[in-house]
DRENPA-3360 file (N, C-alpha, C; in nm, 2 decimals, always signed):
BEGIN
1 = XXXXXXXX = -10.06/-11.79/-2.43/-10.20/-11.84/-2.48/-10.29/-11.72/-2.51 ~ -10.38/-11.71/-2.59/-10.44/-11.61/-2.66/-10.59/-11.65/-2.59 ~ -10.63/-11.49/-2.62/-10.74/-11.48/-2.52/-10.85/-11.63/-2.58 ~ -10.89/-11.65/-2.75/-10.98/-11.79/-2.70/-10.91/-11.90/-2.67 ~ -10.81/-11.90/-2.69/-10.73/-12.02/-2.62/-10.80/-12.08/-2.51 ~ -10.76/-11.90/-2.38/-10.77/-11.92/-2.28/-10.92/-11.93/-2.21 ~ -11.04/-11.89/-2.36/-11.16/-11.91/-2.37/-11.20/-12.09/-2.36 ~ -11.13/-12.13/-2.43/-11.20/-12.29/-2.48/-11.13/-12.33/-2.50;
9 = XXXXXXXX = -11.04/-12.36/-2.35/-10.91/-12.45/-2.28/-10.97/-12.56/-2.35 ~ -10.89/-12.67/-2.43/-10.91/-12.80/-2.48/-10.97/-12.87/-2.34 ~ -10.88/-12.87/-2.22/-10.93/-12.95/-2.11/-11.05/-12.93/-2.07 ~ -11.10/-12.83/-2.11/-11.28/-12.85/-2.05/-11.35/-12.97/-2.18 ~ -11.26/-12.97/-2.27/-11.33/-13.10/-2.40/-11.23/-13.22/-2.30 ~ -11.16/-13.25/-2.33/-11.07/-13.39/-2.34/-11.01/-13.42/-2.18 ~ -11.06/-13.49/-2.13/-11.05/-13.57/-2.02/-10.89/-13.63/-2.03 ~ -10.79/-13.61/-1.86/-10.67/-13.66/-1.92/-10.69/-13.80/-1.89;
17 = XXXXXXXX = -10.58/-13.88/-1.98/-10.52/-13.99/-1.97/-10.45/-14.03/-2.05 ~ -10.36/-14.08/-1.92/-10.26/-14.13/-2.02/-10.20/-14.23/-2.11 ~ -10.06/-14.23/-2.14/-10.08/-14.37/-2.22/-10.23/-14.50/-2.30 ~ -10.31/-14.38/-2.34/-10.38/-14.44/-2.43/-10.35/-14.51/-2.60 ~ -10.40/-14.63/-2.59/-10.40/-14.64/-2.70/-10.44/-14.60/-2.85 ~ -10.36/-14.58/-2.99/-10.43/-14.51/-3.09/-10.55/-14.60/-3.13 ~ -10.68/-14.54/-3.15/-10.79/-14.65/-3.22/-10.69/-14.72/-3.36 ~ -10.72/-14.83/-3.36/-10.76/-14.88/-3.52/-10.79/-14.85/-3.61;
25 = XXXXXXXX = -10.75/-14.82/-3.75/-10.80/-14.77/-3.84/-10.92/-14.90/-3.89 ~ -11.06/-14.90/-3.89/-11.12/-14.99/-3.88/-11.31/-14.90/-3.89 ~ -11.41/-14.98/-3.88/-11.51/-14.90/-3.88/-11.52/-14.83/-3.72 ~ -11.63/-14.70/-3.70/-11.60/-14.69/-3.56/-11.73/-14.66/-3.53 ~ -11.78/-14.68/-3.44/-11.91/-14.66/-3.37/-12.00/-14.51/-3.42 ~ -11.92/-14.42/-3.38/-11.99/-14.29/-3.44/-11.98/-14.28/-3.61 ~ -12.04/-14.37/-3.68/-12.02/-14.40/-3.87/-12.18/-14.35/-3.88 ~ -12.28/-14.39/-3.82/-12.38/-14.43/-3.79/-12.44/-14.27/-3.82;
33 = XXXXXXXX = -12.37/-14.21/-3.70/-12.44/-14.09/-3.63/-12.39/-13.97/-3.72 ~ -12.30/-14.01/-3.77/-12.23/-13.92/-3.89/-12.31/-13.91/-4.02 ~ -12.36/-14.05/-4.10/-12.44/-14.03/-4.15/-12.58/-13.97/-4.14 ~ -12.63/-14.01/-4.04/-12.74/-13.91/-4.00/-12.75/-13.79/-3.98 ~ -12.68/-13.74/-3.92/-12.64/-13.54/-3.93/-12.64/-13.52/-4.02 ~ -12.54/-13.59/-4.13/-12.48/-13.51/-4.20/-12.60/-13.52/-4.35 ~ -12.66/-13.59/-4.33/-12.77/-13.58/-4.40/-12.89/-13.50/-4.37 ~ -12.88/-13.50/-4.22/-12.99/-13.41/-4.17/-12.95/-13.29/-4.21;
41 = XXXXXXXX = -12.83/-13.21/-4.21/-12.82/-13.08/-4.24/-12.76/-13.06/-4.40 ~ -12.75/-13.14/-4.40/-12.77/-13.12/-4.64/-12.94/-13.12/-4.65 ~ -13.04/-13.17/-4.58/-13.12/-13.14/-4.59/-13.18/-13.03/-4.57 ~ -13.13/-12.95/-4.44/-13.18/-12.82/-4.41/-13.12/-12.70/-4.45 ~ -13.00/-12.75/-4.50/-12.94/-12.61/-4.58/-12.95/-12.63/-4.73 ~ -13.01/-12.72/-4.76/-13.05/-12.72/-4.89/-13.07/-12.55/-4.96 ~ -13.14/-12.50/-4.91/-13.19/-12.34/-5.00/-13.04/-12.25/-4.96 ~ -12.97/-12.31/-4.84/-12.89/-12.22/-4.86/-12.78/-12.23/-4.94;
49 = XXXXXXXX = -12.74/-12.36/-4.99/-12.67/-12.42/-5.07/-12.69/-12.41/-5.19 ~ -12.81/-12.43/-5.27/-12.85/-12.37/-5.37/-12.87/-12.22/-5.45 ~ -12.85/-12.09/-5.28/-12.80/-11.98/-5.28/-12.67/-11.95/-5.35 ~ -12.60/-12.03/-5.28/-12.47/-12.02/-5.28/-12.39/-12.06/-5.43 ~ -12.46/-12.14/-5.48/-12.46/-12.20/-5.62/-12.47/-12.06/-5.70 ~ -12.61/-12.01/-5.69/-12.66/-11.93/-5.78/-12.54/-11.79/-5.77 ~ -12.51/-11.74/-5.64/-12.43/-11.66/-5.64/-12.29/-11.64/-5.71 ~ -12.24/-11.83/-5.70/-12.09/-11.80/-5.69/-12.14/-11.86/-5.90;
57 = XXXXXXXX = -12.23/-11.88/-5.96/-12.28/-11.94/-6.08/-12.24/-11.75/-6.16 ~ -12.31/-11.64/-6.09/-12.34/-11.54/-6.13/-12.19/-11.47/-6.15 ~ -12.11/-11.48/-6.03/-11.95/-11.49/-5.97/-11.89/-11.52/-6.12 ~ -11.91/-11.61/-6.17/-11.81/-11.65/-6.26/-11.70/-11.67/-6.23 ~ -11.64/-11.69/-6.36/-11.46/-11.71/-6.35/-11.43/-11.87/-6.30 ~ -11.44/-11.98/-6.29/-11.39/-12.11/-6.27/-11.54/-12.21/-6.18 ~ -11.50/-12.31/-6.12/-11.58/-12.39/-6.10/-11.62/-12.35/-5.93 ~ -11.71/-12.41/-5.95/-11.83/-12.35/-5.80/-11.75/-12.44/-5.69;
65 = XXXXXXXX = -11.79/-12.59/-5.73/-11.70/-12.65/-5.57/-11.56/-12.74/-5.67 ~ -11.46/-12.73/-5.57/-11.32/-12.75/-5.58/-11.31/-12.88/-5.52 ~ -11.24/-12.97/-5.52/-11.17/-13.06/-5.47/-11.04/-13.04/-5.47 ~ -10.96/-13.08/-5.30/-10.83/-13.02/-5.30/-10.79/-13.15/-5.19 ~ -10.64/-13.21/-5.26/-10.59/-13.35/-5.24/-10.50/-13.32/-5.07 ~ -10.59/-13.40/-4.99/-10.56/-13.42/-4.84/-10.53/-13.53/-4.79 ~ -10.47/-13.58/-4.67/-10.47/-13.69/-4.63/-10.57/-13.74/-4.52 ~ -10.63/-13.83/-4.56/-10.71/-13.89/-4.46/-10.66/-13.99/-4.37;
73 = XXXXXXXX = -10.74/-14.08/-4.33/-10.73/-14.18/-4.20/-10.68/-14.28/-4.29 ~ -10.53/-14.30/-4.23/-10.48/-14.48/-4.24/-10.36/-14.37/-4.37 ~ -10.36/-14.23/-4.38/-10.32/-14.23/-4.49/-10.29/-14.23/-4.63 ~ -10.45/-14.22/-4.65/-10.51/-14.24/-4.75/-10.52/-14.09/-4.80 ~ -10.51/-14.09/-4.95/-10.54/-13.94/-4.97/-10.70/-13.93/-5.01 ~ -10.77/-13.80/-5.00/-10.90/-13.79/-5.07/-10.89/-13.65/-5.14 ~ -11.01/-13.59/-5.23/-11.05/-13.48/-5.27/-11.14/-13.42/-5.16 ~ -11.06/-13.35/-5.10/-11.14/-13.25/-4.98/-11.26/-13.13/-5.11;
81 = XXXXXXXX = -11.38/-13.14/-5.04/-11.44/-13.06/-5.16/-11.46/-12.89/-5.05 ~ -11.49/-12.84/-5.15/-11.47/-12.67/-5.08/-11.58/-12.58/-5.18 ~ -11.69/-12.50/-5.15/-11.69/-12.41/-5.26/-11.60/-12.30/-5.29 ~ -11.57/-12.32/-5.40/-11.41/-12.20/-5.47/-11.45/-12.07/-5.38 ~ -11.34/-12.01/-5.33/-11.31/-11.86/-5.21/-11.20/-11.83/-5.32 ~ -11.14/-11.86/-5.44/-11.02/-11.79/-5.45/-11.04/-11.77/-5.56 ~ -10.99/-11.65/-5.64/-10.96/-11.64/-5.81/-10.92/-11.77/-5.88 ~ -10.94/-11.75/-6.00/-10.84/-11.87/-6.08/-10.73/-11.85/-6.07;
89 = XXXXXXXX = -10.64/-11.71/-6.06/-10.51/-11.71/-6.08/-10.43/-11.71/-5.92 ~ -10.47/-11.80/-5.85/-10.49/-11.82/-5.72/-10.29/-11.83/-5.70 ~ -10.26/-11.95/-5.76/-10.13/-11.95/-5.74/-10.04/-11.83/-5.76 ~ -10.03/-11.74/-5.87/-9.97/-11.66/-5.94/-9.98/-11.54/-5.82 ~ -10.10/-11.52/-5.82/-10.11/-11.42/-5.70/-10.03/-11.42/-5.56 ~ -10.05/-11.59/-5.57/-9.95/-11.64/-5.42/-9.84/-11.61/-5.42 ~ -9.74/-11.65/-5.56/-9.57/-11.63/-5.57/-9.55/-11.50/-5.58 ~ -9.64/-11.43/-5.68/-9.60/-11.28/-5.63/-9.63/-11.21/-5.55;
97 = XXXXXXXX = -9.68/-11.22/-5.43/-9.70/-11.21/-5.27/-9.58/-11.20/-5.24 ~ -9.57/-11.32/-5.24/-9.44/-11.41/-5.15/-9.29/-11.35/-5.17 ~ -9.29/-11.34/-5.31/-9.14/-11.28/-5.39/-9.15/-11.17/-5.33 ~ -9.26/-11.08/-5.29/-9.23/-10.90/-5.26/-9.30/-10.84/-5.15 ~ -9.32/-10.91/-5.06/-9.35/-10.91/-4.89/-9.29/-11.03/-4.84 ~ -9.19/-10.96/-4.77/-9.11/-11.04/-4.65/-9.26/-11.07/-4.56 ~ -9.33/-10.94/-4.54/-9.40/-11.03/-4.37/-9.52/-11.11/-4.40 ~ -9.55/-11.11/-4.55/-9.61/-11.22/-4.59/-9.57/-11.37/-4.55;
105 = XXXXXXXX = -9.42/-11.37/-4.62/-9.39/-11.50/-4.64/-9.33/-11.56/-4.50 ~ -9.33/-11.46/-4.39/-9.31/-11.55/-4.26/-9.44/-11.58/-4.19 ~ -9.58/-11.47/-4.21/-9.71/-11.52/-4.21/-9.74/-11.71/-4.27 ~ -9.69/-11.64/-4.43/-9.70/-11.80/-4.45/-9.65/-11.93/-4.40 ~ -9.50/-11.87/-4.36/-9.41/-12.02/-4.31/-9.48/-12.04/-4.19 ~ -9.52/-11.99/-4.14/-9.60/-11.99/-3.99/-9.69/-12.10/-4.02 ~ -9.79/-12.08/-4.13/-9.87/-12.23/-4.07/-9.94/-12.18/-4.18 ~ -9.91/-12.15/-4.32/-9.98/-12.15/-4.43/-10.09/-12.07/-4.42;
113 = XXXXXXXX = -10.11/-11.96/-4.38/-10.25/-11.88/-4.40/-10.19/-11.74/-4.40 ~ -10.29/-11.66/-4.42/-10.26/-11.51/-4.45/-10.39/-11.46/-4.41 ~ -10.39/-11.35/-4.30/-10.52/-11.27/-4.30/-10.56/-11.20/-4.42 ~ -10.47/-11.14/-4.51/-10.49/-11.05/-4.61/-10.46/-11.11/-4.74 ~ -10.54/-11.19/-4.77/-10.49/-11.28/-4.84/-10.56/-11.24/-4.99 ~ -10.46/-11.20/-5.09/-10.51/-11.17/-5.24/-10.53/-11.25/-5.32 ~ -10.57/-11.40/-5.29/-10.60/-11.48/-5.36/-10.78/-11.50/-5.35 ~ -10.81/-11.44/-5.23/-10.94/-11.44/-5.22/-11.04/-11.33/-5.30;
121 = XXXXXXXX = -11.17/-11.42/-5.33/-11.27/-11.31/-5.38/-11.38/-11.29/-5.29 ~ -11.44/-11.18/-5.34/-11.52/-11.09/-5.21/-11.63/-11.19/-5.13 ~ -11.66/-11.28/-5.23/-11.78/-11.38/-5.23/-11.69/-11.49/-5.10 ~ -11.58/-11.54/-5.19/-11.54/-11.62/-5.11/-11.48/-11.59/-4.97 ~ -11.39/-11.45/-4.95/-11.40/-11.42/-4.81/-11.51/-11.40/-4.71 ~ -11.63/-11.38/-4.77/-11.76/-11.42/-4.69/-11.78/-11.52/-4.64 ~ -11.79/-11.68/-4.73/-11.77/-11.78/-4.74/-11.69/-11.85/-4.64 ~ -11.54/-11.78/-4.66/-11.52/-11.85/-4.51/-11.47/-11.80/-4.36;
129 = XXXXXXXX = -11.50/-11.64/-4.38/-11.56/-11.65/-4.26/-11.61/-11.67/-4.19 ~ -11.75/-11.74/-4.23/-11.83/-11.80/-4.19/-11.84/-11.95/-4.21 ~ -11.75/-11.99/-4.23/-11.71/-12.15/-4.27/-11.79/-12.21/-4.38 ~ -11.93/-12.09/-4.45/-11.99/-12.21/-4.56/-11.96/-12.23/-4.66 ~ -11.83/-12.21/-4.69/-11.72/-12.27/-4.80/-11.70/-12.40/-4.79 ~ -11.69/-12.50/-4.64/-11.69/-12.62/-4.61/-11.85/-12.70/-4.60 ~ -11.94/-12.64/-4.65/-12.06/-12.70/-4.64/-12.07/-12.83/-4.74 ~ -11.97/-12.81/-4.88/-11.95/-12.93/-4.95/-11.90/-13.07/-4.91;
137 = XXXXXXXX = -11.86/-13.06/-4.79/-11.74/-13.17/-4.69/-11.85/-13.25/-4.66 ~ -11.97/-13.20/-4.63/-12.09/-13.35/-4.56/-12.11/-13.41/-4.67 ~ -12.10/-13.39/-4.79/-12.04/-13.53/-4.86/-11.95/-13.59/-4.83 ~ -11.79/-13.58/-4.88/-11.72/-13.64/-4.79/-11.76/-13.71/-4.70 ~ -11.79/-13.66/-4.53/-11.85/-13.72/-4.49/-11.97/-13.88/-4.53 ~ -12.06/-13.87/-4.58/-12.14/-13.94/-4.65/-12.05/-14.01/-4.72 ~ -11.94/-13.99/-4.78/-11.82/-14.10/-4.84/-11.79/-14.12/-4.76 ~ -11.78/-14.16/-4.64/-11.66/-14.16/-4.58/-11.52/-14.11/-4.56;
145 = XXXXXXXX = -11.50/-14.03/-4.62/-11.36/-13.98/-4.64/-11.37/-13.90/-4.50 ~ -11.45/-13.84/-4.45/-11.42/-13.70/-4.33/-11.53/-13.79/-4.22 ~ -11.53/-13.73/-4.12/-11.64/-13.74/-4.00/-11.69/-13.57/-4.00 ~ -11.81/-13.56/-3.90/-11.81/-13.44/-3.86/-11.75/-13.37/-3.78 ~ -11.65/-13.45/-3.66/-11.57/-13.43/-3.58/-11.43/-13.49/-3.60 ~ -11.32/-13.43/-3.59/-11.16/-13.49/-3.64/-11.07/-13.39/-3.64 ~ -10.98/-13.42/-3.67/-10.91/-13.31/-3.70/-10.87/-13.26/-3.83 ~ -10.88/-13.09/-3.83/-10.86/-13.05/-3.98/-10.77/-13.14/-4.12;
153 = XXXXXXXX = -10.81/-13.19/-4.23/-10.74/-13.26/-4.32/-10.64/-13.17/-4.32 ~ -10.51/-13.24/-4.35/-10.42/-13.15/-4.40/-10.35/-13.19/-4.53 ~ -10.25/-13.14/-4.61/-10.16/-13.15/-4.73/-10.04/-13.23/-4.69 ~ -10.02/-13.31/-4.78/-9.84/-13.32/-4.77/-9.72/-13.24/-4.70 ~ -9.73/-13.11/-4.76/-9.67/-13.05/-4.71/-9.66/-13.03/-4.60 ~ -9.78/-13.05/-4.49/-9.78/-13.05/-4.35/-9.75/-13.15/-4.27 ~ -9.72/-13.24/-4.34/-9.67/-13.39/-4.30/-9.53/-13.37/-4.18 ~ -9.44/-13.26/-4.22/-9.35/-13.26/-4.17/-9.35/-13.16/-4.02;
161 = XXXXXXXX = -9.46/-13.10/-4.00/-9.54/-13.02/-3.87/-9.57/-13.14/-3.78 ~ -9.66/-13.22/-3.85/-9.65/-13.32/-3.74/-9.58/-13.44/-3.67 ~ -9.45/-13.46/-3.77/-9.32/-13.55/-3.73/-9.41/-13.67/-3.73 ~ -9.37/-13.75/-3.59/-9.37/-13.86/-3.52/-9.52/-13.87/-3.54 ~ -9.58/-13.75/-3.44/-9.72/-13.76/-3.43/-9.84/-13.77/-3.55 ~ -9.82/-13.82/-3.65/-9.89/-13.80/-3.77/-9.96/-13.96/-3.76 ~ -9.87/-14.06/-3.70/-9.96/-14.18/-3.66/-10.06/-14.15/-3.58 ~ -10.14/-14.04/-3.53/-10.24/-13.99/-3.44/-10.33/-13.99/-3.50;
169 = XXXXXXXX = -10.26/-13.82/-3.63/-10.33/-13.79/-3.74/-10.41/-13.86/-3.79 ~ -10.33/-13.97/-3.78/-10.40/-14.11/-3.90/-10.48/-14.21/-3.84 ~ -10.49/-14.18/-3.77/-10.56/-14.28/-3.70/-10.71/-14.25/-3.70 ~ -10.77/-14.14/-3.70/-10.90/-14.11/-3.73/-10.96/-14.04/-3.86 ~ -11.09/-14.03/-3.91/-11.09/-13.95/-4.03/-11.08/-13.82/-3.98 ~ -11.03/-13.75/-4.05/-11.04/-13.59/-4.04/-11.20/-13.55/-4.02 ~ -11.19/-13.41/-3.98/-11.33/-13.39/-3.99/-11.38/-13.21/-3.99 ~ -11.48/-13.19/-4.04/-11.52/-13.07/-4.06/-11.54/-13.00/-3.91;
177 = XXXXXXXX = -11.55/-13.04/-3.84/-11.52/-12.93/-3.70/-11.41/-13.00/-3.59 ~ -11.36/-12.96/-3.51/-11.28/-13.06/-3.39/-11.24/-12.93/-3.29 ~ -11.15/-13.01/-3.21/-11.09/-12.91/-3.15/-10.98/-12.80/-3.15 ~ -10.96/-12.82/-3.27/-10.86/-12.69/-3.31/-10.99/-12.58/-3.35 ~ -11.06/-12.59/-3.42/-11.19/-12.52/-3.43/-11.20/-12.45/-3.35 ~ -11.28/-12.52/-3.20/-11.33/-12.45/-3.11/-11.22/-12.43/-3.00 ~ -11.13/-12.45/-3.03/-11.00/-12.39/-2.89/-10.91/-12.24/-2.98 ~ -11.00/-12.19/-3.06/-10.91/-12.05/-3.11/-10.90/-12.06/-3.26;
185 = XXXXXXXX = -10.90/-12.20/-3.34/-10.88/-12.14/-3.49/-10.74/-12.07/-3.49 ~ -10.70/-12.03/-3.61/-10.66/-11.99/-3.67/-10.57/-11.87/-3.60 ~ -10.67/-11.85/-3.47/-10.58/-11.78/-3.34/-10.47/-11.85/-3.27 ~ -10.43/-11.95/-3.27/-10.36/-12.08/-3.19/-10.24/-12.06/-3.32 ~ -10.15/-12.15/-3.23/-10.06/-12.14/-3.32/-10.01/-12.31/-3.38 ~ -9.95/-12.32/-3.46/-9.95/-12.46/-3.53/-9.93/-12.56/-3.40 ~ -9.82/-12.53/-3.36/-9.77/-12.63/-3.26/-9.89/-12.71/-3.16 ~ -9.98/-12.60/-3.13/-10.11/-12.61/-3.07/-10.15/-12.74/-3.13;
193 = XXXXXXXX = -10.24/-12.67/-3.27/-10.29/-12.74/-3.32/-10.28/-12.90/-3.34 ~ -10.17/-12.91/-3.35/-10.06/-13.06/-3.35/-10.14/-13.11/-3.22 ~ -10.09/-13.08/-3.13/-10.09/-13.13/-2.98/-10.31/-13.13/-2.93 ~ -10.40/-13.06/-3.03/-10.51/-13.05/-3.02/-10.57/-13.16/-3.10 ~ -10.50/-13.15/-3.20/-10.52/-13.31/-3.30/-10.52/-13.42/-3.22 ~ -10.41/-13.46/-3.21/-10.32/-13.58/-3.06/-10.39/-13.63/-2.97 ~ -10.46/-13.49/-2.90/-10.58/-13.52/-2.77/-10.64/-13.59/-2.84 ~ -10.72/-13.54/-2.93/-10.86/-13.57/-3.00/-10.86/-13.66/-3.03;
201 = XXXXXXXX = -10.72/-13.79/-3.11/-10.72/-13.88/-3.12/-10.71/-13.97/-3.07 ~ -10.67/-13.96/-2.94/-10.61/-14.08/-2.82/-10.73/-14.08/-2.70 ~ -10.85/-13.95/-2.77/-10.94/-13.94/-2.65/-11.09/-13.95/-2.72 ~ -11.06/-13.98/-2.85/-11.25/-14.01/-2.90/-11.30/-14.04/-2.86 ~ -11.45/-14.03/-2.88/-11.54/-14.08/-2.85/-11.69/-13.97/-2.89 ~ -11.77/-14.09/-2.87/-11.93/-14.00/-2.96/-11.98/-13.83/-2.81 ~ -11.90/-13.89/-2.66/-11.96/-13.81/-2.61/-11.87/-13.69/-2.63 ~ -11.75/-13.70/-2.61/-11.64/-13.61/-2.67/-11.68/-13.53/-2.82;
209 = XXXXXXXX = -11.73/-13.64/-2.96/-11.78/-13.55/-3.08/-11.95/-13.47/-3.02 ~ -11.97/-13.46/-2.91/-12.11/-13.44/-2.90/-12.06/-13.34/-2.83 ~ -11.97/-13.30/-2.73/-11.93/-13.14/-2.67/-11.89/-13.06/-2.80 ~ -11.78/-13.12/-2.87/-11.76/-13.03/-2.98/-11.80/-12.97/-3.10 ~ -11.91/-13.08/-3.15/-12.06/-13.02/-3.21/-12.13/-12.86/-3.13 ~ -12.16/-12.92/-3.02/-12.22/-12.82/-2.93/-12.14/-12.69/-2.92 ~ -12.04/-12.70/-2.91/-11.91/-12.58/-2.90/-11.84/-12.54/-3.02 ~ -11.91/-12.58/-3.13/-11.88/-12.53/-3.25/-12.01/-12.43/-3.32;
217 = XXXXXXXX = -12.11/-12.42/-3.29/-12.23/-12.34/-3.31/-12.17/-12.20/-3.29 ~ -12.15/-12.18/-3.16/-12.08/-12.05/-3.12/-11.93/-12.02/-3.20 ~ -11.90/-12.07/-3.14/-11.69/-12.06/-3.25/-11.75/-12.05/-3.38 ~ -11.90/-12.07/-3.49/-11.85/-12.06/-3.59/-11.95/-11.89/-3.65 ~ -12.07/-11.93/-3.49/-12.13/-11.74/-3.49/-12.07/-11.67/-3.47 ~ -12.00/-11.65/-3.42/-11.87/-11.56/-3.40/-11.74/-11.55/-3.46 ~ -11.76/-11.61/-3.56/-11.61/-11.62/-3.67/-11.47/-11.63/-3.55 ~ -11.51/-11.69/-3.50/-11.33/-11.72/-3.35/-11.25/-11.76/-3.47;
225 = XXX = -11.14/-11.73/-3.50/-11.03/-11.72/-3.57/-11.05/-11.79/-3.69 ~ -11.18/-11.72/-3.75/-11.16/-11.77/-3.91/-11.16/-11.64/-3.99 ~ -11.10/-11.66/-4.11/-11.03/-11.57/-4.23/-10.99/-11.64/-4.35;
% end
């Protein structure tokens, strides 16, 4: 276990029990409270958002915010939105990584990420260090597609990381912070992640999204395993 691991043990968030039931894919009590945040803080980051426009407007080279095809709750896919962190020639850059660094391409099989990653621009490595690359998601949100609490959306291709347990996955909307977030990021290792999703599904609830709100302020001041 890695030192934030062993910082922001999941069990000081998720209460055990067992043999619980997965919720319903259905409306859920915290819909409510999701809208309201998530409007309250498009409200207050408004100037910083409009920042961020002007910067990545000046930036050039491709489009400001991205949509990128995830799966959501019940299974459903959505356009996860993001402001652009990566060149246009984002792919190209990737295969020829991959073709001429071995310890790249076991970084990647690991769980799809790269600290040193040459698909990124200087703007965008800023961006999501500090996570406000995902500040586009409280739409989402606002559509319904995400919550503010869930577990990270993921791709098809990760479909097969979570086996069996992907009916968990699915069972709630994904969301722009959860407990993989604040138990290490990016520091954790997939398998983790899986098994931190899983909690978070079989143990929701508004007072549960209301510790991990609170324990994401810090995890996201401190960039805890983001890159």
């Amino acid at each position: 276990m890695t030192v934030h691991e062993r910082a922001l043990d999941a069990r000081a968030f998720v209460p055990h029990r067992a043999d619980v039931a997965l919720p319903a894919v259905g409306f859920d009590a915290g819909r409510g409270i999701d809208i309201a945040l998530a409007s309250l803080v498009l409200l207050f980051t408004a100037p910083l958002l409009l920042t961020i426009v002007a910067l990545m407007w000046v930036q050039g080279d491709g489009p400001i915010v991205f949509g990128h095809r995830r799966i959501g709750r019940g299974g459903l896919h959505f356009q996860c939105l993001k402001f652009r962190s990566m060149f246009p020639d984002a792919d190209a850059r990737l295969r020829d990584l991959l073709a001429t660094d071995a310890t790249a391409r076991a970084e990647w099989a690991a769980d799809h990420k790269l600290k040193n990653d040459p698909r990124i621009t200087p703007l965008g490595g800023f961006l999501r260090k500090t996570s406000l690359d995902e500040l586009p998601q409280l739409f989402n949100v606002l559509r319904g597609d995400m919550s503010l609490v869930g577990p990270r959306p993921i791709v098809d291709a990760e479909r097969v990381r979570y086996g069996r347990r992907m009916a968990a996955y699915q069972s709630v909307r994904p969301g722009i912070t959860g407990l993989w977030q604040v138990s290490g990021r990016n520091n954790t290792s997939y398998r983790r992640r899986v098994a931190l999703d899983v909690a978070y599904a079989r143990n929701k609830s508004v007072a549960l999204d209301c510790k991990i709100l609170m324990a994401t302020i810090p995890a996201v001041v401190l960039s805890r395993g983001s890159y």
